[in-house]
C-alpha positions in Angstrom: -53.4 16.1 -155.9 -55.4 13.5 -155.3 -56.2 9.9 -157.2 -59.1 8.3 -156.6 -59.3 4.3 -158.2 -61.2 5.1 -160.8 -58.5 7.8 -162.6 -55.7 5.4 -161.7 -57.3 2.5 -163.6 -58.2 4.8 -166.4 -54.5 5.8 -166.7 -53.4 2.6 -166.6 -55.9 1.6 -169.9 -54.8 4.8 -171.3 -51.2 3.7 -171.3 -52.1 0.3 -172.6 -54.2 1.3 -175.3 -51.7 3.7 -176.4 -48.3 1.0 -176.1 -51.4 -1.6 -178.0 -51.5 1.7 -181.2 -47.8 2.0 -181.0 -47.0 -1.6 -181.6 -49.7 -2.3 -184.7 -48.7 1.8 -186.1 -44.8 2.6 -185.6 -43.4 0.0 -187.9 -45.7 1.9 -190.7 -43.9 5.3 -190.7 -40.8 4.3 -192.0 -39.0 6.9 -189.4 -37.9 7.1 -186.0 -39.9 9.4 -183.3 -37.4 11.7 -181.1 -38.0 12.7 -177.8 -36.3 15.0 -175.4 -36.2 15.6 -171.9 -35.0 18.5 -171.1 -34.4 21.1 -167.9 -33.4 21.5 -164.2 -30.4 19.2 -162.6 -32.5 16.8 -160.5 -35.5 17.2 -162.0 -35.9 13.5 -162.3 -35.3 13.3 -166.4 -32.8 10.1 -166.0 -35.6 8.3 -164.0 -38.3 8.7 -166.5 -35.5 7.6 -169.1 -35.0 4.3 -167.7 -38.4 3.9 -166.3 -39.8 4.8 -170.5 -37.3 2.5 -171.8 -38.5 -0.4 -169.8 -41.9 0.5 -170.4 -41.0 0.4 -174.6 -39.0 -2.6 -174.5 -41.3 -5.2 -172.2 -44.3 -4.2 -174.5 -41.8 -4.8 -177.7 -41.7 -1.3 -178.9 -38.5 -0.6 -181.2 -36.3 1.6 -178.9 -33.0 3.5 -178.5 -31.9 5.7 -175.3 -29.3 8.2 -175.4 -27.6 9.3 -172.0 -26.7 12.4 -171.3 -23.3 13.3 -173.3 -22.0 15.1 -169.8 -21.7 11.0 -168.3 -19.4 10.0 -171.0 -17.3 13.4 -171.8 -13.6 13.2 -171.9 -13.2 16.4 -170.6 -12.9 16.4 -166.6 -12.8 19.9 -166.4 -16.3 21.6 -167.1 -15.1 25.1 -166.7 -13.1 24.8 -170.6 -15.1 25.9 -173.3 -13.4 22.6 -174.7 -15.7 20.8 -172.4 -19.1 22.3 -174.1 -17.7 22.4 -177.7 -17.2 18.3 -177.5 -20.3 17.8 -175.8 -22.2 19.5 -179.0 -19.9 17.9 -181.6 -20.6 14.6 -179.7 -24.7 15.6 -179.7 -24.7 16.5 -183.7 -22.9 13.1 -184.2 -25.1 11.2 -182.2 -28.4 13.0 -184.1 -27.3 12.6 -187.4 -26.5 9.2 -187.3 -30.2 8.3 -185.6 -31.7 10.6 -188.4 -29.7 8.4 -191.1 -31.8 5.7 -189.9 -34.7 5.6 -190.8 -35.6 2.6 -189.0 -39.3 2.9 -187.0 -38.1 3.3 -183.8 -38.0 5.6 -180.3 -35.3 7.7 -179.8 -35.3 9.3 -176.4 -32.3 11.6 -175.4 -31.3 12.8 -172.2 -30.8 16.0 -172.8 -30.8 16.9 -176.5 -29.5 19.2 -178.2 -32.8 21.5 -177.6 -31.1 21.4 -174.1 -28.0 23.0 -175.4 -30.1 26.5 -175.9 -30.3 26.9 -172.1 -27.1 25.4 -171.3 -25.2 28.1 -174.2 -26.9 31.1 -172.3 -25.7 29.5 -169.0 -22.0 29.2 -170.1 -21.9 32.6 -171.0 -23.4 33.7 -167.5 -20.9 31.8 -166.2 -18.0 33.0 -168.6 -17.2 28.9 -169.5 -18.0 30.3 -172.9 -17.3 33.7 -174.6 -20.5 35.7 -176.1 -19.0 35.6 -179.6 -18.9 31.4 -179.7 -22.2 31.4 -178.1 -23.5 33.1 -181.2 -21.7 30.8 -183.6 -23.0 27.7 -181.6 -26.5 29.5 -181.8 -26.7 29.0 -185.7 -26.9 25.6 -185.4 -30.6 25.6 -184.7 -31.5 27.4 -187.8 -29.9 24.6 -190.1 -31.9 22.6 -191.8 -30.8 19.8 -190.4 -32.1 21.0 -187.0 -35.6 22.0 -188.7 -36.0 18.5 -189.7 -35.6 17.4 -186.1 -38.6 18.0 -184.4 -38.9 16.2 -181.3 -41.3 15.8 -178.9 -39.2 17.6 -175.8 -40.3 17.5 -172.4 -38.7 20.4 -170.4 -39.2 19.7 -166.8 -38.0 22.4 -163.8 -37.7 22.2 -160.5 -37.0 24.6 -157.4 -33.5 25.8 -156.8 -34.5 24.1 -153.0 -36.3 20.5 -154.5 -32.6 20.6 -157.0 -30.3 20.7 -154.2 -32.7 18.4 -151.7 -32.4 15.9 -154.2 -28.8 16.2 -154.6 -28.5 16.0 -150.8 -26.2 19.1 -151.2 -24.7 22.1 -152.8 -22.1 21.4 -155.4 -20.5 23.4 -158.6 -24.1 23.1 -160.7 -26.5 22.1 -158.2 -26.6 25.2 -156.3 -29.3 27.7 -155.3 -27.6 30.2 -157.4 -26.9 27.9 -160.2 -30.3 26.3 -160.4 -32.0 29.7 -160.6 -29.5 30.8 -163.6 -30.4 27.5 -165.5 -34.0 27.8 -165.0 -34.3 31.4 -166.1 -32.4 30.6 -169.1 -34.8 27.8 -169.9 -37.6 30.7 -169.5 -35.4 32.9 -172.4 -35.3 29.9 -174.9 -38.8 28.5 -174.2 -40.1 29.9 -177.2 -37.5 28.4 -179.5 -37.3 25.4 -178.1 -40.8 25.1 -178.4 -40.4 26.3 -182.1 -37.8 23.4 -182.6 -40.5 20.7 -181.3 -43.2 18.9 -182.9 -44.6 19.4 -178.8 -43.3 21.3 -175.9 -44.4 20.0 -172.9 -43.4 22.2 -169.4 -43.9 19.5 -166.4 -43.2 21.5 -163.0 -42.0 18.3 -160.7 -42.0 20.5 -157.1 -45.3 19.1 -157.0 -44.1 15.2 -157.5 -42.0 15.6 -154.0 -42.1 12.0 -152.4 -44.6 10.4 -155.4 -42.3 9.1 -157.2 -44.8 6.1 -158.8 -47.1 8.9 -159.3 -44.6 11.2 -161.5 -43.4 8.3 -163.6 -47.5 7.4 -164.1 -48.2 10.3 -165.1 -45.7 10.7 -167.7 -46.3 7.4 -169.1 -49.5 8.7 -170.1 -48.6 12.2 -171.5 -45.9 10.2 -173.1 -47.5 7.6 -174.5 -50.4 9.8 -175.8 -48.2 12.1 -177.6 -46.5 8.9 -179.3 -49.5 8.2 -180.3 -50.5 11.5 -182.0 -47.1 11.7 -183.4 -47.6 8.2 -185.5 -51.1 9.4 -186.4 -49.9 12.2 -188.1 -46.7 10.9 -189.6 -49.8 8.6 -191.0 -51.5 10.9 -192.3 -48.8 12.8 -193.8 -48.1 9.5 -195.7 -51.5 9.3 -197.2 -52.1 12.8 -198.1 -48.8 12.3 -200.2 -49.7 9.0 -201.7 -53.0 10.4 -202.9 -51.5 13.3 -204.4 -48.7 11.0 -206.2 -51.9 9.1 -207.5 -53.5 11.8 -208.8 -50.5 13.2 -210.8 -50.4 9.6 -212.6 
């Protein structure tokens, strides 16, 4: 796809408009906004992580990254079922102590827990996890808890061929084979990760081969945008309820 000057400069006063709403608006919610990036190994998620969190921080928006539990994991062995169990006890650690705080911030995770859904089917494929404990780790997502979540979750996929290019070549999960499996389990749980979103945003990334300035544009501005909506209805959910409160005095 093409750019001309005149959508590229638009984009850009898109972005700025939106970083201008986020610093006079997120402070007023009282509560942090969670995002996700979800989906295919080498689909360029960490990227857009450090390139959003340099974005936030030089405009002074209140931020917080989490990295991917699978960098810090104990566990060297991926094949135990030891391996996934800690990295969902580390996830439901790390989510409930960003929902305890209710400071106005961003809270962008690489890989979420949204992402285990894909992940669960893919260990059982797999046989890293038995079908019974998948269904176990399954009810998770109808908690409460997890209804209160609602992140905005960006699932991005990407070619068994554009996985493995990137990675320069084959290894235990970036495979032809393995890439496939992942991405049609993201298909299976697209619904419900959708339904466990505020917004579910699929961003196919074949396309982005060799733009890289292009791709992280782009997102900036779907990003930034959805921010955006997602404060202006947090605000409005604050005034329909102050209104009501007045009414009942």
């Amino acid at each position: 796809m093409e750019y001309s000057v005149e959508t590229i400069e638009a984009q850009k006063n898109r972005i700025e408009e939106n970083l201008k709403f986020m610093q006079s608006n997120l402070g007023k919610i009282n509560e942090p906004i969670f995002i996700e990036l979800i989906g295919t190994a080498k689909s360029g998620k960490t990227t857009l992580l450090n390139n959003m969190t340099a974005l936030l921080t030089k405009n002074n928006i209140p931020m917080q990254k989490r990295a991917e539990t699978a960098e810090y994991n104990p566990i060297e062995n991926k094949d135990l079922e030891e391996y996934n169990i800690w990295m969902y006890s580390e996830l439901m650690r790390n989510l409930s102590e960003d929902m305890s705080n209710a400071s106005p911030r961003v809270v962008i995770y690489d890989r979420g827990m949204l992402d285990r859904l894909p992940w669960i089917d893919f260990s059982v494929k797999d046989g890293s996890i038995p079908p019974e404990d998948s269904v176990i780790l399954k009810h998770l997502f109808e908690s409460q808890f997890m209804k209160r979540y609602k992140p905005l979750t960006y699932g991005f996929v990407t070619s068994p061929e554009i996985s493995v290019l990137r990675k320069g070549r084959e290894g235990r999960l970036v495979n032809l084979k393995s890439v496939k499996l992942f991405n049609e389990c993201m298909q299976w749980e697209e619904q419900i990760i959708a339904q466990g979103s505020a917004k579910y945003s699929k961003i196919e990334t074949d396309g982005y081969q060799g733009e890289l300035k292009r791709f992280i544009m782009d997102f900036a501005d779907t990003m930034t945008s959805d921010i955006r909506d997602r404060i202006q209805e947090k605000l409005q959910k604050r005034r329909f309820l102050f209104w009501n409160k007045q009414r009942e005095i």
